[in-house]
N, C-alpha and C positions, 0 to 999 in steps of 0.2 A: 345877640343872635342865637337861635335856638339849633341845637342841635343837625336838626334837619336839614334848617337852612344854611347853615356851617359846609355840609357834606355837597347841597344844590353848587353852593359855592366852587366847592372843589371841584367838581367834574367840569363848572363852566370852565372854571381858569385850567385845569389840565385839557382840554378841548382846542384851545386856545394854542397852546404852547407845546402840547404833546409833540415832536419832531417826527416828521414821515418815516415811515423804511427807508433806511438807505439803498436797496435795490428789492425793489418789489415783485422784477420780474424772475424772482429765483424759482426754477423747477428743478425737479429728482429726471432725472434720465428718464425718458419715454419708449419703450422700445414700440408701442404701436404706430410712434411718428416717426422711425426707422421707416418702419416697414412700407411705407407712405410712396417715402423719397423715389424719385425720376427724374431722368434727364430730360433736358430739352429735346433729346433727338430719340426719345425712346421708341419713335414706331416709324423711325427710316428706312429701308428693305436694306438687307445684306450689300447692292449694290451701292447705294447711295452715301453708307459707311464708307466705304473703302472710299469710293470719291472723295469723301470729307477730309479724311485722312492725309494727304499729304496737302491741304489748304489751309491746315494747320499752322500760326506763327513759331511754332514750339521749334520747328525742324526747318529753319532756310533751304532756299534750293543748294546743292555742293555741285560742281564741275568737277569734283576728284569722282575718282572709280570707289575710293574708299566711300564716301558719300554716298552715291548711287549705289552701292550692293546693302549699305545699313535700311536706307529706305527700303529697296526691297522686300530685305529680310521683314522687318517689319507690316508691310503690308500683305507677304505668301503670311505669316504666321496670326496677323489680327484676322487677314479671312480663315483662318485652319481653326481660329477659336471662336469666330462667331457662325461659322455649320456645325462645331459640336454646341452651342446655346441652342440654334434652333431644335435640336433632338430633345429640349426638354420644355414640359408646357409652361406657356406662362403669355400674359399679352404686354409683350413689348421687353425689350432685351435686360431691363432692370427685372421684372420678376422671373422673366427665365434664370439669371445670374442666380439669384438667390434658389430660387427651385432644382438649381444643381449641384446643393452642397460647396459652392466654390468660397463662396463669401464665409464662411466660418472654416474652410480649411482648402488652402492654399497648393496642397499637395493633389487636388482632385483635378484642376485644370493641367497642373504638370504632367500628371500622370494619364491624363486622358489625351490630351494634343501634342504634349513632346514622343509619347510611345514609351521612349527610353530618356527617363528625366539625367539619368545620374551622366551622360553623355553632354559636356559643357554646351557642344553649339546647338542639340534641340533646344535645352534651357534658357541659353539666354535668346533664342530666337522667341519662344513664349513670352518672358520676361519682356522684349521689345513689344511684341505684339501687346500683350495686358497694357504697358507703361500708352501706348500709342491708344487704346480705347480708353482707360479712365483719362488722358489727360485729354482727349477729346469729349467728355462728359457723358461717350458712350453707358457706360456701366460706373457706378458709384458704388465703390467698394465703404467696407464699414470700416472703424475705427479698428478691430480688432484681426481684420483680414491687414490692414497696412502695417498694423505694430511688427506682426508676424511676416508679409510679404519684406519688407528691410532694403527697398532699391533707391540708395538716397538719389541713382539718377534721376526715377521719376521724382522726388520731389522736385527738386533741382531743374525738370524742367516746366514744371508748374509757377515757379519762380520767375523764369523768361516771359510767361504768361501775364505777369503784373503792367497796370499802365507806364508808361513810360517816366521816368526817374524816381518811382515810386520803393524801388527797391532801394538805392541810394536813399533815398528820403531817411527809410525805415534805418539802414546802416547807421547815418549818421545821429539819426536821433536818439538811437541804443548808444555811440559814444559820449555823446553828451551825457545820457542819463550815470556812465561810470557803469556798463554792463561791458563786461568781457566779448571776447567773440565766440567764446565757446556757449556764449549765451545767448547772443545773436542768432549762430547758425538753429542753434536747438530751437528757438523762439521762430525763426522761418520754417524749419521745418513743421512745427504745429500749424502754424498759419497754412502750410501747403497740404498738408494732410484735412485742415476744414475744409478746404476748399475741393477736395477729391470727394468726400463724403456729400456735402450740399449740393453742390453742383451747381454753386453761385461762384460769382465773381469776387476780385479784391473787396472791391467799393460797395458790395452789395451784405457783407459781413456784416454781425453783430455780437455784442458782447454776452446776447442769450447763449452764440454757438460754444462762444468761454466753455459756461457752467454750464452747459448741456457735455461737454467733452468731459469736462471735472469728476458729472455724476457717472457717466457711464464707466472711467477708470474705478469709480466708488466701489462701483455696483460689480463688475466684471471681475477687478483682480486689487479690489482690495485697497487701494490707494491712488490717491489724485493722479491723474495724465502728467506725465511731469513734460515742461515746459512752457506750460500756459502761462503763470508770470509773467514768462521772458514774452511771449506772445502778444498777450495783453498788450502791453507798454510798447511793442511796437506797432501793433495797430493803434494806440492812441499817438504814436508817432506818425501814422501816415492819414491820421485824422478820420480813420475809417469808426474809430469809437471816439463819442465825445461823450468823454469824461475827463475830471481833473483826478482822479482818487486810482490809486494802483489797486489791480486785483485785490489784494489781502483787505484793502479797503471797504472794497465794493462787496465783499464775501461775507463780511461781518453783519450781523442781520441787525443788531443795535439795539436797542430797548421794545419789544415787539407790547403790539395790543392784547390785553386780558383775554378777549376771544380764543386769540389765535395760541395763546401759552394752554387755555381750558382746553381746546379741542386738541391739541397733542393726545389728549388720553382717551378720544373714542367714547364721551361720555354717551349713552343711549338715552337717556331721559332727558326728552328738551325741555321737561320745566324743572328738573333740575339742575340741566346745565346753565340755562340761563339767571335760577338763584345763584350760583355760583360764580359767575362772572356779575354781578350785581354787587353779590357779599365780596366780591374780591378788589370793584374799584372801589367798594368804601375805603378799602383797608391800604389800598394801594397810597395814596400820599401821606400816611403816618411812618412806611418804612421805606429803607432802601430798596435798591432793584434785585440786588443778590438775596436780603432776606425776601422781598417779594417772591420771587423766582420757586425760594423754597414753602412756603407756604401754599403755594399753587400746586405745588406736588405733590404737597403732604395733603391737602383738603380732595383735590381732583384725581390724583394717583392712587395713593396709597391709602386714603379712606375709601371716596367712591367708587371709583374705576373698578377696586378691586371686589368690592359690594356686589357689583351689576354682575360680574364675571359668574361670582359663585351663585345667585340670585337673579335671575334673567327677569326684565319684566319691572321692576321695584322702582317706585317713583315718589315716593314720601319719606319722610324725615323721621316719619314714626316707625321706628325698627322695632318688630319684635325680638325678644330677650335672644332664641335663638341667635339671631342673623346679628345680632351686634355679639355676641360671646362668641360666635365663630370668628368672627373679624379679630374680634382682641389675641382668638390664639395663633390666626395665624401671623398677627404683626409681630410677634415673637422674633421671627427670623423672616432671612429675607433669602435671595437666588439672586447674586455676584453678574453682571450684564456680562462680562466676559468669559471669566472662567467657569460660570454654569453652576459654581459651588455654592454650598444651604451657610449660612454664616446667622450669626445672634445679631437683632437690631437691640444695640445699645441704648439710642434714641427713641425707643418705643415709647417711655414715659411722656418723652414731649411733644411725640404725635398724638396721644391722646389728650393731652392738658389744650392742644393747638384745635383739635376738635370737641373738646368741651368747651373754649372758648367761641369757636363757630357758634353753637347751640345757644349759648349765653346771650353772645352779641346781638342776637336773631329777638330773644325775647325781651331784649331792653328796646330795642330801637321798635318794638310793634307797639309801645307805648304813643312812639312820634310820627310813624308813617304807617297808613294802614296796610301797604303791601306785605310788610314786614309780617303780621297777624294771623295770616293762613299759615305759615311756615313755621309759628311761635308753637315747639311742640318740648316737652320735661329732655334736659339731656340724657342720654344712654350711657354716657360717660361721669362718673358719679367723683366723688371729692375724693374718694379710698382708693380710686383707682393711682391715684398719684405717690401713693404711699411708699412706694417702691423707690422713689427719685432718687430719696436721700442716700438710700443704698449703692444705688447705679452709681451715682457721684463719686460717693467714697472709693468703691471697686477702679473709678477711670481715674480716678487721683490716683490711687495705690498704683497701676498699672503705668502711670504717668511718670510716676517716680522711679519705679525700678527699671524704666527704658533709659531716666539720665545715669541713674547709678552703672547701669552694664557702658552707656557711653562716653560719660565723662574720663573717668580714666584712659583711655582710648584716645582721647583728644589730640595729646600732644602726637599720637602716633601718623594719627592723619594729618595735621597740621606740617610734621615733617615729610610726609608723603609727597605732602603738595609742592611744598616748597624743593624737594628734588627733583620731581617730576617736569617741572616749571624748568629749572635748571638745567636741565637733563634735555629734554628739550631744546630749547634756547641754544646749548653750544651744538646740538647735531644739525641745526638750522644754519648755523654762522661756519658753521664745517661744508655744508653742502654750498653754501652760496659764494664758498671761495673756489667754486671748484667746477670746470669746463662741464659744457654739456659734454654727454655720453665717456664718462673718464670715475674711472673708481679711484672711492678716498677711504680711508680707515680713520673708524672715530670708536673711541673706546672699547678696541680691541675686537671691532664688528667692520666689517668691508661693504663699501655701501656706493652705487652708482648712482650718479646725478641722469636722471631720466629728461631730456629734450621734450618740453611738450607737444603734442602731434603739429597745431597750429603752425608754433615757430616753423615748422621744415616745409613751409609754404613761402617761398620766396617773392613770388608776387602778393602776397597778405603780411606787410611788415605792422597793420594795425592789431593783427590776431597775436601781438606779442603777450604772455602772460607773467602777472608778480608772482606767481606758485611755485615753489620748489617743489619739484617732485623727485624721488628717492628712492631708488632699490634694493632690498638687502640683498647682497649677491652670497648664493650657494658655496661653499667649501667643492662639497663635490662634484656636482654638474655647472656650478657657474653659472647657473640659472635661479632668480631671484622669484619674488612672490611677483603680486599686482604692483606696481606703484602707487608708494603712500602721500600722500600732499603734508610735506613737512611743516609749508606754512599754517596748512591749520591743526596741525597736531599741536601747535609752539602758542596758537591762536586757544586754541581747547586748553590748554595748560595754564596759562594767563588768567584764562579768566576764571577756572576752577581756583585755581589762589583767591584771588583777588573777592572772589563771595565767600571761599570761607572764612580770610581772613576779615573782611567787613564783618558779618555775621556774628563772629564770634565773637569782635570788638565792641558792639555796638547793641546786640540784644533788638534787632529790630525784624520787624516781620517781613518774609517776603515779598509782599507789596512794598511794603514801605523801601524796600532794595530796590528796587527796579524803580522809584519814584524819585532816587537820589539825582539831584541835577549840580553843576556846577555854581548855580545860583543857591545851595543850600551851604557853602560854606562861607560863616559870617565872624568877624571878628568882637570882643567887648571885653571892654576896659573896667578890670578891678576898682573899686573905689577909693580900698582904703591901701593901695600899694600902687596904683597908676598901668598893671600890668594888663598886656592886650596876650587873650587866650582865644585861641579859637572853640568855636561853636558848629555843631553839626545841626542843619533844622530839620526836623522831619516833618514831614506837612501829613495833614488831618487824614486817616486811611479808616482803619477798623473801628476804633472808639470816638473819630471827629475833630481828633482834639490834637491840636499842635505843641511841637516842644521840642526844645534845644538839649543836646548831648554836646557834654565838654568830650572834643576830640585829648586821646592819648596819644603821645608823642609813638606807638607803633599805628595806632589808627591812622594817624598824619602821612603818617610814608606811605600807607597800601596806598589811600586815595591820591597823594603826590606823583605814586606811579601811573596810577590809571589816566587821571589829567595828561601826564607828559602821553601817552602812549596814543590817548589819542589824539593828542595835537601831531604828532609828529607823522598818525597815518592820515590824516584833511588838511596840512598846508598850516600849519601853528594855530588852526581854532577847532573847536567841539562843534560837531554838526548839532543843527537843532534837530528833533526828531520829534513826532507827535507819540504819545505812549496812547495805547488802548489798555483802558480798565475792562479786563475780563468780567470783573462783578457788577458790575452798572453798563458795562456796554455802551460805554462812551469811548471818546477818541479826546482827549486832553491838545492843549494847544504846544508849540512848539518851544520844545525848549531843550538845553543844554544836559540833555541825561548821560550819566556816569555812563550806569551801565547798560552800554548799547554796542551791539556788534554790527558789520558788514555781511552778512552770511552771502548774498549774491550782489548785487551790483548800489545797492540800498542799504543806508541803516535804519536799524531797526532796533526799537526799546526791547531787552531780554525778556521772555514771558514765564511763568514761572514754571513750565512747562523744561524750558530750557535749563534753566537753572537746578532743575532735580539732575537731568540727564548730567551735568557738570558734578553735580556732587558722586552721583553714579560712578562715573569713570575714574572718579580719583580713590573712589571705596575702592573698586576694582582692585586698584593698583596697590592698593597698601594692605589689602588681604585682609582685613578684622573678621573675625569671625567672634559668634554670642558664645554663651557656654555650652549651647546644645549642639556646637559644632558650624552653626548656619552662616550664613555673610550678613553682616551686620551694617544695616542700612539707616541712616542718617536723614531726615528732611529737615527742612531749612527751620522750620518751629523746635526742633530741638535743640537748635544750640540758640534760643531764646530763651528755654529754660536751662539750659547747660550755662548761660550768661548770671541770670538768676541767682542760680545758687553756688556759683562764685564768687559772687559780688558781694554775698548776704552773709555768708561762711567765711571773707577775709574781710569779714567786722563792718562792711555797711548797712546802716539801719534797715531797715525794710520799708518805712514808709519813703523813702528815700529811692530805694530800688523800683517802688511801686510809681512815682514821679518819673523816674527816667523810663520805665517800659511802658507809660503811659496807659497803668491801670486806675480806674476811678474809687476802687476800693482796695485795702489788703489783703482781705478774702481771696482775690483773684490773685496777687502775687502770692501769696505762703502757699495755694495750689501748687505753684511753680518750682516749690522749696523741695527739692530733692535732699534733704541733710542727711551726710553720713554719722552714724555713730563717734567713729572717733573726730568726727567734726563738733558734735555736739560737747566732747568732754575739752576739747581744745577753748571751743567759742566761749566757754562757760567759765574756763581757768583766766583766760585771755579777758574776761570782763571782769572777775574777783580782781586782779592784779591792776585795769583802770583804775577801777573804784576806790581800790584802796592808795594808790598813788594819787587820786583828786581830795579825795577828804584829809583832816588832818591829823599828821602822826600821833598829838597825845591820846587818840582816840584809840591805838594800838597798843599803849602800855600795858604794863601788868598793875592789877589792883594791889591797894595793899592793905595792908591786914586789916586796920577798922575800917576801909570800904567793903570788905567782904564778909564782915560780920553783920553791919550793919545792911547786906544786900539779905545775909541770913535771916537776921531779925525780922527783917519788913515780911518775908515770905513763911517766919512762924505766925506772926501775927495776923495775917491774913486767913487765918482761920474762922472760919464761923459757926454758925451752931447746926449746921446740916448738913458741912463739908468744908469743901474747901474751893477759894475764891480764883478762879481763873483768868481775872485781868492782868495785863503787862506794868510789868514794872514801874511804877511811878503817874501812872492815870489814873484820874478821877474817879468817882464813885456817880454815875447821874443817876442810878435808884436811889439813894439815900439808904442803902443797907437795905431795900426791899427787897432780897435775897430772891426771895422763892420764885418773883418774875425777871429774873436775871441770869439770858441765855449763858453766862458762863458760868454759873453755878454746878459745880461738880459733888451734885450729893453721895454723902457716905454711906455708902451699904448699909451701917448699923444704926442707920438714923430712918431707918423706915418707920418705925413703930410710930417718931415723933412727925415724920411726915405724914401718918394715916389720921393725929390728931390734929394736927395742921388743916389737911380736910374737911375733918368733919365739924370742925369749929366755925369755918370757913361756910359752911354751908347751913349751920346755928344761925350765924349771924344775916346770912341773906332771906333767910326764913323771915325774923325778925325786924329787916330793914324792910323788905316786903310789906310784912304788914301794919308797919308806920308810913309807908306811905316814903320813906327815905331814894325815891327812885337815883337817885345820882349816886348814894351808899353801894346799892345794888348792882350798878354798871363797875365801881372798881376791885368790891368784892369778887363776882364775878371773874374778871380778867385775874385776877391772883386765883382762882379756884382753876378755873383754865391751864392756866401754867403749874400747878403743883400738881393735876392729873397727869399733865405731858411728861414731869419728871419723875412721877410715878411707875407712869408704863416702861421706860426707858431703865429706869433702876430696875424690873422685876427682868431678871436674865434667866430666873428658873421658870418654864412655862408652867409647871405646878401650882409654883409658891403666887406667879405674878395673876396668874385665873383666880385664886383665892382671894388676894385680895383686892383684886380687880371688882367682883362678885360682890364683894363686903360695901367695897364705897359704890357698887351699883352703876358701875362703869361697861360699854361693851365686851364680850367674852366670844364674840363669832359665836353665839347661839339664836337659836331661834326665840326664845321668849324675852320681849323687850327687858332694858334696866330695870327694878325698883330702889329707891331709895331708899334710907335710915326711914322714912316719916311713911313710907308706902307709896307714896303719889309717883308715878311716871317720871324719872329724870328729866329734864327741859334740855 
């Protein structure tokens, strides 16, 4: 199959099999489809409002007075707020709302219809009034007027609003899923805030409103709307969303099309965006998605993107020297997404080797496809540009090394960190939880009140019970403590920052490969030649592909002993399955018994590595390391892969050995890894003479005696020769036969020059000679001996006087400009 057809191939079969978007209909927050939104009743007259209002199911009729004066008040105050709407323009009561500043701040309606807000009974007489028009779908306030507005009774009666049993429904399908009630309420309360802003019903929701709430928190203050989750899942509880997949699910965008990864960058040139996605699904089924991902960046970003910016206009391949030498300097450095700061791209060399490949690839394949052949243009990117690599290398090795050097020593200090912190923990947890709500206890000389959580002091809600300790450290002086802390997951944070550093450190494997540990990776096998059964840790195929067993150590044994026990003991004696999402391929792996996985709200979930930095985080915190320049001395999980390294390598395991177990395919890549201390080196070195010499055999460490050490004298006078003296090892062969002069250990004698210049010129008699008999095979071994007694020649002359002289004499190179001659005149050959 021919090349071409190879690639047709591939796009059919990726075509085929490529897997949809997981949710296709993700949008970024709209605010002109805000501005949109209206009620059903937006152009009722003033009158027909207030009629509406008490036909409301929100509010039953009451026969108390107390009943009958709340109504009221509500309906003098929803009409005292919709004569000040009409004073400002708009058609129909939703754009008048907006057009009188209310909707982005809350204080404008208080202060325009209460008079005097800070007076509780105007206040909450508005407060009824607003709650009675938005839960009538009069006015549809925004997401960011309700965060700030804060009256959980209108949610609460937006709730009463749901079809019948539907709220139940939702209740119980949040216990079954193992969500709290504090996650419940928070999850209705989103649901009841979409449904103020749309001015749709339960049944009439969708999971667009989700991620339309998600972006506008993005976009407004920074951070996801919290409680959408808990929301989610209960709308897929009341079957108002049909889906099987939880938000985090549904939010994952998954392995996305070439198109859509190229157009992230705003390419201007449609024909060269579209070579760019052409050149990109060729390349896409040779690599993975994570190095796809990057090569998309580096060809569409950071080469062209950044082209067109400086360059407006530019649609060929064919760069003038200009516009490619300005690109090279400014790939130098790069602008930090966050922190705005100019930083060195280290990687520069291999974004340009990655776009000289581009170029390359372009004019091999116009060979086979003639599409290929317009775009076949010399690369701008030349071979010398690369020259620098080997440099950058060396510099990130170096810098590689001296990050284990400042942290290995260090180790055992966080190691014991952890391991207190864990502890420390642990009993302040088994302290609190002997001990009554609202009742102070003393635990290590700190007075600390068991805090009642709000739930619990709901008498008719015995399901809102919570497993959470929560804890107060109470004041010495005022008796008044901070926030309350949730002990269980301080005791929960503690646990599992142990438990990765001490895997990590045990085991030298990558952060993925941690988070990919399942309870089906520990396997048993039996020695052959002792019957002994040892256990085996398997790591499955992550960075390099390639699978492999780690013999666990009797303290590796115990961390993961405990993890097993702990979680059996919080799911009923088994390990929840859990699906893990590969951040780098953007897949979802199938279910299974993973180690490491927490509960964070009502679900588990495989830890991301995300998570696992913030763990290492809080236990650096605590144990205070700081570098030498004073700073805090920060740790990621690849360091103590190589902090594994060169432990392992430094108390005496081989390295091709080391390079097996970290599942490197060459040792190039592990001796990168080799942080070696100096007085590691004179140890490791003492520590091998003393093997060696205990494996081989003692007579071989006697002392000689006297006729062997004459005759070791003897052999090394006689070894003399007529031009110096002989450099072979004691007791080897001769394979010249004494042809001295082409015998690289030959150490001629300064005072044998004179007999080596006739040596030469004899040498050079006879090829004359052989030459003109016709002797050609004479000539080819004369030659090679004339050869080698020039090269010992220049090597013996150490005076640049003396060796120009007679350099000149035998008609040898002198770095002049007028070529050799020889003894005979003719041009040296």
């Amino acid at each position: 199959m021919t090349r071409q057809a190879s690639r047709r191939a591939n796009r059919v079969r990726l075509a085929g099999t490529a897997p949809a978007p997981p949710r296709p209909l993700f949008v970024d927050h709209d605010p002109e489809a805000d501005e949109n939104r209206v009620g059903p009743h937006e152009h009722l007259t003033c009158e027909e409002v207030l009629a509406l209002l008490p036909a409301s199911p929100v509010w039953p009729s009451d026969a108390t007075k107390a009943g009958r004066d709340r109504g009221h008040m509500r309906l003098r105050y929803a009409e005292k707020i919709l004569g000040w709407l009409l004073t400002h323009p708009g058609d129909g009561w939703q754009a008048r709302w907006r057009s009188s500043g209310a909707d982005h701040d809350k204080g404008t309606v208080l202060q325009a219809v209460a008079g005097d807000p800070h007076r509780s009974f105007h206040r909450d007489g508005v407060v009824a009034g607003l709650n009675s028009l938005m839960v009538s779908q009069i006015i549809l306030p925004s997401y960011g007027f309700l965060r700030s507005f804060r009256a959980l009774t209108l949610l609460k009666d937006v709730q009463r609003m749901f079809p019948d049993g539907a709220l139940e429904q939702m209740r119980r399908h949040g216990v079954e899923r193992g969500m709290t009630p504090r996650h419940i309420d928070e999850g209705l309360r989103v649901v009841s805030s979409i449904i103020l802003h749309t001015g749709r019903d339960l049944g009439q929701l969708t999971g667009e409103d989700i991620f339309q709430l998600r972006a506008w928190g993005r976009r407004d203050r920074g951070e996801a709307y919290p409680g959408t989750h808990a929301a989610w899942e209960l709308l897929r509880g009341a079957e108002v969303i049909q889906s099987k997949d939880t938000l985090k699910d549904a939010l994952r965008h998954g392995q996305r099309p070439t198109a859509e990864l190229v157009d992230a960058y705003n390419i201007q040139s449609t024909p060269i965006r579209n070579l760019l996605i052409r050149y990109l699904d060729e390349r896409r089924p040779g690599v993975d998605y994570g190095t796809f991902r990057g090569l998309v960046r580096e060809l569409a970003g950071v080469f062209w993107a950044d082209i067109e910016v400086h360059h407006p206009g530019i649609d060929t391949l064919r760069l003038p020297e200009d516009v490619i030498d300005g690109w090279k300097q400014r790939l130098t450095t790069y602008v930090h997404a966050k922190t705005g700061q100019v930083h060195e791209r280290r990687s520069r060399v291999d974004v340009m080797m990655r776009v000289r490949g581009f170029f390359l690839d372009i004019q091999e394949w116009a060979h086979e496809d003639p599409y290929w052949a317009q775009w076949a243009v010399p690369s701008p990117i030349t071979r010398g540009d690369g020259a620098g690599n080997h440099k950058i290398y060396k510099q990130t090795t170096a810098r590689m090394h001296q990050r284990i050097r400042d942290r290995l020593p260090k180790l055992p200090l966080l190691v014991e960190t952890a391991e207190r912190v864990l502890r420390e923990a642990a009993d302040l947890l088994e302290a609190a939880r002997a001990t009554p709500f609202n009742e102070v206890f003393e635990h290590a000389g700190t007075r600390y009140l068991r805090v009642e959580p709000k739930a619990n002091r709901v008498p008719s809600r015995p399901d809102h019970a919570t497993p959470h300790v929560l804890i107060r450290e109470v004041g010495t002086a005022t008796g008044i403590g901070q926030r309350p802390t949730n002990q269980s997951l301080a005791e929960d944070n503690a646990f599992w920052a142990w438990a990765v550093i001490e895997t990590l450190r045990h085991t030298g494997v990558r952060a993925e490969e941690l988070t990919e540990l399942t309870h089906l990776a520990l396997v048993s096998y039996r020695l052959a030649d002792t019957g002994e059964m040892v256990p085996l840790l398997q790591i499955v195929p992550s960075k390099s592909n390639e699978e492999r067993l780690l013999l666990v150590s009797p303290e590796l044994a115990s961390v993961l002993a405990t993890i097993i026990k702990r979680l059996r003991d919080a799911n009923g004696g088994k390990i929840p399955l859990v699906a893990r999402y590969d951040e780098h391929e953007r897949v979802t792996g199938p279910l299974l018994p993973h180690l490491f996985q927490r509960r964070p709200y009502w679900q588990p979930q495989v830890m991301s590595g995300a998570a696992i930095s913030r763990l290492l985080h809080q236990t650096l915190d605590k144990a205070g390391l700081r570098d030498q320049a004073g700073e805090p001395l920060r740790f990621t999980p690849h360091d103590f892969r190589r902090m594994f390294a060169t432990e392992a390598v430094t108390g005496g395991l081989p390295v091709h050995i080391a390079a097996r177990i970290l599942g490197h395919k060459t040792l190039t890549t592990t001796q990168a890894y080799l942080a070696v201390f100096q007085d590691d080196l004179v140890r490791t070195y003492r520590a091998f003479l003393d093997r060696r010499r205990a494996d081989r055999p003692t007579e071989e460490y006697r002392q000689p005696t006297e006729q062997e050490w004459r005759d070791f004298q003897q052999h090394f006078e006689l070894r003399k020769v007529s031009l110096g003296t002989c450099g072979r090892p004691y007791g080897t062969p001769c394979k010249h036969e004494h042809a001295c002069i082409r015998c690289p250990v030959l150490q001629v004698d300064p005072r044998q020059r004179p007999r080596l210049l006739e040596i030469i010129h004899n040498l050079r008699d006879r090829i004359a000679e052989a030459r003109a008999n016709g002797w050609l095979g004479e000539v080819e071994g004369l030659q090679a001996s004339l050869d080698a007694a020039k090269a010992k020649l220049t090597r013996l002359s150490q005076n640049p006087t003396d060796g120009r002289r007679q350099l000149v004499e035998l008609g040898m190179p002198t770095f002049t400009d007028t070529p050799p001659q020889s003894r005979t005149g003719e041009p040296d050959p």
